[in-house]
N, C-alpha and C positions, 0 to 999 in steps of 0.2 A: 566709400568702399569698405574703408572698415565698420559701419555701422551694419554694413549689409551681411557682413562675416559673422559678427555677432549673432545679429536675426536668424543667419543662417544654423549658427552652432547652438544656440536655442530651441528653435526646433524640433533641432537633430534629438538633443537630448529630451523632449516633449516627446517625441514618435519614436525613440528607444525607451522610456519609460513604460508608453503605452504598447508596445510591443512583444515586451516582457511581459505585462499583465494576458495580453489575449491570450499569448503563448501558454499560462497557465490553465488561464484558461479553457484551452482547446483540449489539454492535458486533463483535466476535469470540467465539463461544461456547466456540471452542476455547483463548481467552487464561484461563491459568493464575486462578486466586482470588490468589495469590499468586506474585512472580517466584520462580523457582530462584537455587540459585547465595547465597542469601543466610544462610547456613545454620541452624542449628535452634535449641531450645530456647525457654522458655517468656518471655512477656514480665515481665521483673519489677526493680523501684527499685534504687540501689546500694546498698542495707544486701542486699541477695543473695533479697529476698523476693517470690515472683511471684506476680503480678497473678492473682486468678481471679473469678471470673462471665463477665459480661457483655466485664468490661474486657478481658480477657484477647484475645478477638477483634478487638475497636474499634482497640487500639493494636497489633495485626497490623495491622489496614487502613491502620491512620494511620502508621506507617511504608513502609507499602506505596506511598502516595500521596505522603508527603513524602522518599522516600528516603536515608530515615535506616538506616543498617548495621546498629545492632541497634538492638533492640525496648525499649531501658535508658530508665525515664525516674525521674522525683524531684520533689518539691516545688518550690516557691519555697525553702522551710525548711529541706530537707535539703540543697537545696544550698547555702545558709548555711553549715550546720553542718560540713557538707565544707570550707569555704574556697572555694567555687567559686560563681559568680555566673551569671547568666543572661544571654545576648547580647545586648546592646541590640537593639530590636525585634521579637524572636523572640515567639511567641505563644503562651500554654501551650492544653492539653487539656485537658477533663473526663475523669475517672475515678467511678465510683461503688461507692461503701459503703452496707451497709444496718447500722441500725442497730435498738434496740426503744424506745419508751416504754411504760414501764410506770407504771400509776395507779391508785387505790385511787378510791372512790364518790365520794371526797371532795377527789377532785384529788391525793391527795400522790404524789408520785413514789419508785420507789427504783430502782437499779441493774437490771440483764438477772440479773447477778451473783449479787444479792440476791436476786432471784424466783427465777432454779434453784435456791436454798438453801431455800426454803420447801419446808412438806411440802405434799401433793395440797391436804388442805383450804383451808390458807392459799392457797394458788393460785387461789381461787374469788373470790378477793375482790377481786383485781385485773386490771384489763384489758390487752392485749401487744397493739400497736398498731406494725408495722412500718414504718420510713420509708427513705427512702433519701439520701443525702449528698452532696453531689459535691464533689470536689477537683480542683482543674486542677495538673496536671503536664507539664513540661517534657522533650523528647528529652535523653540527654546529648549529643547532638551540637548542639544549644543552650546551651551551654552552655561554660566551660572547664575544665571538669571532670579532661580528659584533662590539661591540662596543672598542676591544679595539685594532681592525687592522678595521677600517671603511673603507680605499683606498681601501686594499687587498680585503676586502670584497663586492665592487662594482665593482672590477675587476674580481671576480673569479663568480660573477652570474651574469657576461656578459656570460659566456660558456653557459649559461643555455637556451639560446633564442632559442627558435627555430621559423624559416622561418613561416610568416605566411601569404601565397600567394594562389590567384585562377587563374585559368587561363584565357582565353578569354571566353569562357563561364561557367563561376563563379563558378567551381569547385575547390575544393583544389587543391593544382597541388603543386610535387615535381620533381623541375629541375634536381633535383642530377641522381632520379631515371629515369625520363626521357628521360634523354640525355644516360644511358645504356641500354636501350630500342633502341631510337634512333641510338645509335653506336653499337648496335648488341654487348656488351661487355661481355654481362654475361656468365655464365660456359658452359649454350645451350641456343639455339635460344628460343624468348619468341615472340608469335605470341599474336597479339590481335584483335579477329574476332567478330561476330555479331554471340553469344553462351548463350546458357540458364544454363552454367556453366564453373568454371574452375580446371585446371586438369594438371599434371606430368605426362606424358607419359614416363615410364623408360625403359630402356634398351638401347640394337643400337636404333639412331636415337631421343634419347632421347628430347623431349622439352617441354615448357611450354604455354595452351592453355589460356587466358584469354577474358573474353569480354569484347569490347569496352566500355572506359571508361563513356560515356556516359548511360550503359546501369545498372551504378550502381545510389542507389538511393545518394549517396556521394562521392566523390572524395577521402578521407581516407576509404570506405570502398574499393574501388579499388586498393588504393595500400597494404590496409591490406591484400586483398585476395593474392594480387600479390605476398607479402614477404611468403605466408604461401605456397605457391609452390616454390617458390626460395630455402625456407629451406629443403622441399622435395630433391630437387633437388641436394643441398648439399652434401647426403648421397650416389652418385651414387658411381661406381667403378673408379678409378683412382681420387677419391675428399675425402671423409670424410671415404666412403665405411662400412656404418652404415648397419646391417642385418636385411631385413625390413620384415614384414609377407606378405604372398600372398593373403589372402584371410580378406575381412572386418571383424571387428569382432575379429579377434584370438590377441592375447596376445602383437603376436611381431608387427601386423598392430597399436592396439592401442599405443604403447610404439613410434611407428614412430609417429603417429598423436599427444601426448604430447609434440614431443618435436618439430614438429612442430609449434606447438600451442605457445611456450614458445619462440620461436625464432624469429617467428611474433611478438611477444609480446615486445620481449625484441628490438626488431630492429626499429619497430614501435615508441617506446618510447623515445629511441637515438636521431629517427628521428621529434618528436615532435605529433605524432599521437597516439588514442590507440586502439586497436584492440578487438572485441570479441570472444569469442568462432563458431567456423562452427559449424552451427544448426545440423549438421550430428554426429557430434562429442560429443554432448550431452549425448549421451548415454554412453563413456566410462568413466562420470566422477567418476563414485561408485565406478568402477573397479583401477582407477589412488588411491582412498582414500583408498581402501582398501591394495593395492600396499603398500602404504606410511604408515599405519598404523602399516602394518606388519614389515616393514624393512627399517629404517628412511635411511640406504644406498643408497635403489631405488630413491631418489631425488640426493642425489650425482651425480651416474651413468648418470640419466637423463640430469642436469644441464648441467654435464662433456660436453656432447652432443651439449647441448644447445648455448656453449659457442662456442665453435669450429662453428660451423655453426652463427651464428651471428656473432663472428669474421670475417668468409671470407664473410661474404655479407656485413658488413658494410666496411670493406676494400675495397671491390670492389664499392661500390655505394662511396665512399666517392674519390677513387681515380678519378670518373668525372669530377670532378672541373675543372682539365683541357680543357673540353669536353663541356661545358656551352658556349652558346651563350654570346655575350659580354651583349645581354639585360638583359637574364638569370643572370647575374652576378651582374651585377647592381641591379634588383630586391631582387635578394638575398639577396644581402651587404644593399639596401636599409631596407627590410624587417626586418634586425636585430640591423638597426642602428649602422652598421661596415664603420667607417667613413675612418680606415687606406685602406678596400678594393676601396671604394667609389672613393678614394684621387688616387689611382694605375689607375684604370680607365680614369678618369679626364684625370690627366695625360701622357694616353696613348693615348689618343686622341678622346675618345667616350663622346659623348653627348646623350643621351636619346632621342628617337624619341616623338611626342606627344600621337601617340599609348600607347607607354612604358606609361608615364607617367599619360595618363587617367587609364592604371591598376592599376597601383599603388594606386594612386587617390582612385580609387574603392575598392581595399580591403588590405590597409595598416592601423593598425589602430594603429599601435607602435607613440607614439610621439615622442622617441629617435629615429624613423625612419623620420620622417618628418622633424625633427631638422636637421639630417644627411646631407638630401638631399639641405634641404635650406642653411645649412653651406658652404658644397661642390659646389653646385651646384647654388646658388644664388638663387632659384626653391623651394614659398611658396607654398604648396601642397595645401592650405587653398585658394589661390587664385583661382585654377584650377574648376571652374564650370564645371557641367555636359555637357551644353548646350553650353559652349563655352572654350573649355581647352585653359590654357596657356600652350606653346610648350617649349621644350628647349632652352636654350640660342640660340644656334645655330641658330636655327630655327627662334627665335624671330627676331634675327639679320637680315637674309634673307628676313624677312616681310618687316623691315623697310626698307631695301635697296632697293626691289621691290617700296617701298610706294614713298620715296624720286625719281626713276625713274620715275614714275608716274608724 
């Protein structure tokens, strides 16, 4: 009974979190799920391990709301074990874990562990009874964390950077997503035509229409649109296989366009961009609060959803990396100030063309990025004029040698 109190008061506070935010939103449809500008990556403890289900959203929102910089939070316990204390009267959050009991006819218990170990037969004999756990956790900006692990703490909001790149005509641009575009990777084919909208075609032949990226008024709202059909997409048959409504409007369409909407949101975030609400989508927001009002579960359910589908698209968009052009890779690593990827490069034998490098130029504004490039690369980015780029070593080499011919 009291475990169930707990679950219960957990919840509660999940679907008054999220309750708050629609509310805002309803207030301005066009106000962001999440501010910009705060940048990317996944919420997760400082031993470096991130949060996933449900949690993974909630403390998006809950830093969203309390204005905390990044998304890092911790125990009571871990931060013991750090040396670092909790701020007098700062208040922790719930986090949930699920866990199993497993029981034989006769009440005895053993391990999750121990029942994978069993063969099929043995497995008949006992019952797998799933609960769920909550842990309250602390921001580290609750925290003194910073000041009495200061290394660990300029190590652990390096994860936090996200890429901040345009492309050759000065749109946001992500390589990761691009290059799965590019290599045809995703679950179905994702077309990009000259369309006064974009759209999930489901069933046989299932795929994803978008318009050419030039035809948005921003480069993140293109790929926000783009992730908000990709999670569509998620729910087909032989993938998440979510039961969606047929007709706009009805219960089970709305309940698909939430978790949409939250999948966009949450993968968007990961990825360093944030996403608004589809102007079409405005109208079920009454119906999503009233939802939530009634039955603090319905955000569970929803989350449950939410998580699984941002899971396999950030899996899939993150496993491109391979798939990056070597400039792509460079910009990237430049972009975040990743000098161990920088140094891999170099190494490998790539130098930056002067192309590369006037991009850069043009829309890097990281100074741990600039630093990167001039450490590694001997290449003050500060030097590089509009009107006359200095080129990569390489390149610069070749001038001279051409000069000295001369």
């Amino acid at each position: 009974m009291k475990e169930d109190s707990a679950n219960e008061k957990t919840l509660k506070q999940f679907a008054d979190l999220m309750i708050e935010k629609i509310r805002q939103v309803e207030d301005d449809w066009k106000k962001p799920w999440f501010s910009p500008g705060s940048g990317g990556g996944l919420p997760q403890n400082i031993e470096g391990r991130a949060y996933s289900g449900i949690n993974s959203f909630m403390l998006y929102l809950l830093s969203e709301e309390k204005g905390y910089s990044y998304p890092l939070y911790m125990t009571f316990m871990q931060a013991k074990q750090a040396g670092a204390s909790v701020l007098r009267g700062e208040k922790s959050f719930p986090v949930v874990f699920w866990n199993f009991s497993v029981k034989d006819k006769n009440g005895h218990k053993i391990s999750i562990e121990d029942y994978r170990q069993l063969s099929d037969e043995d497995k008949k004999e006992y019952k797998v009874t799933p609960y769920m756990k909550p842990y309250n956790v602390f921001n580290v900006s609750q925290t003194n964390y910073s000041e009495v692990q200061p290394e660990k703490w300029e190590k652990l909001k390096e994860k936090f950077k996200a890429p901040d790149l345009k492309d050759e005509k000065g749109m946001y641009a992500m390589p990761l997503i691009d290059a799965l575009i590019r290599e045809n990777s995703w679950i179905c084919p994702i077309y990009q035509k000259e369309s006064d909208s974009a759209y999930y075609r489901r069933g046989e032949g299932c795929h994803i229409i978008v318009p050419m990226k030039g035809q948005f008024d921003t480069g993140e709202s293109f790929y926000s649109t783009l992730l908000h059909e990709m999670a569509h997409s998620t729910g087909e048959k032989g993938h998440l296989e979510r039961e969606k409504g047929e007709v706009f409007g009805d219960s089970k369409y709305a309940k698909e366009e939430l978790i949409a909407e939250l999948t966009s949101a949450t993968c968007g975030k990961s990825l360093g961009i944030s996403t608004c609400i589809r102007e079409e989508n405005a109208m079920y927001l009454k119906s999503w609060l009233a939802s939530l009002s009634e039955d603090p579960k319905f955000i569970y359910n929803i989350l449950a959803d939410v998580a699984k589908a941002s899971g396999m698209i950030q899996e899939k968009v993150n496993a491109m990396e391979s798939n990056l052009t070597n400039d792509e890779k460079f910009l990237l690593a430049a972009s975040q100030g990743n000098e161990e990827k920088l140094k891999e490069l170099k190494e490998a034998g790539y130098n930056p063309s002067m192309q590369v490098m006037e991009r850069l130029r043009n829309n890097q504004n990281s100074i741990d990025g600039h630093h990167s490039v001039n450490m590694i690369y001997g290449i003050d980015l500060a030097d590089i004029a509009a009107e006359k780029p200095v080129d990569s070593q390489q390149e610069r080499n070749k001038s001279a040698e051409q000069t000295i011919n001369i």
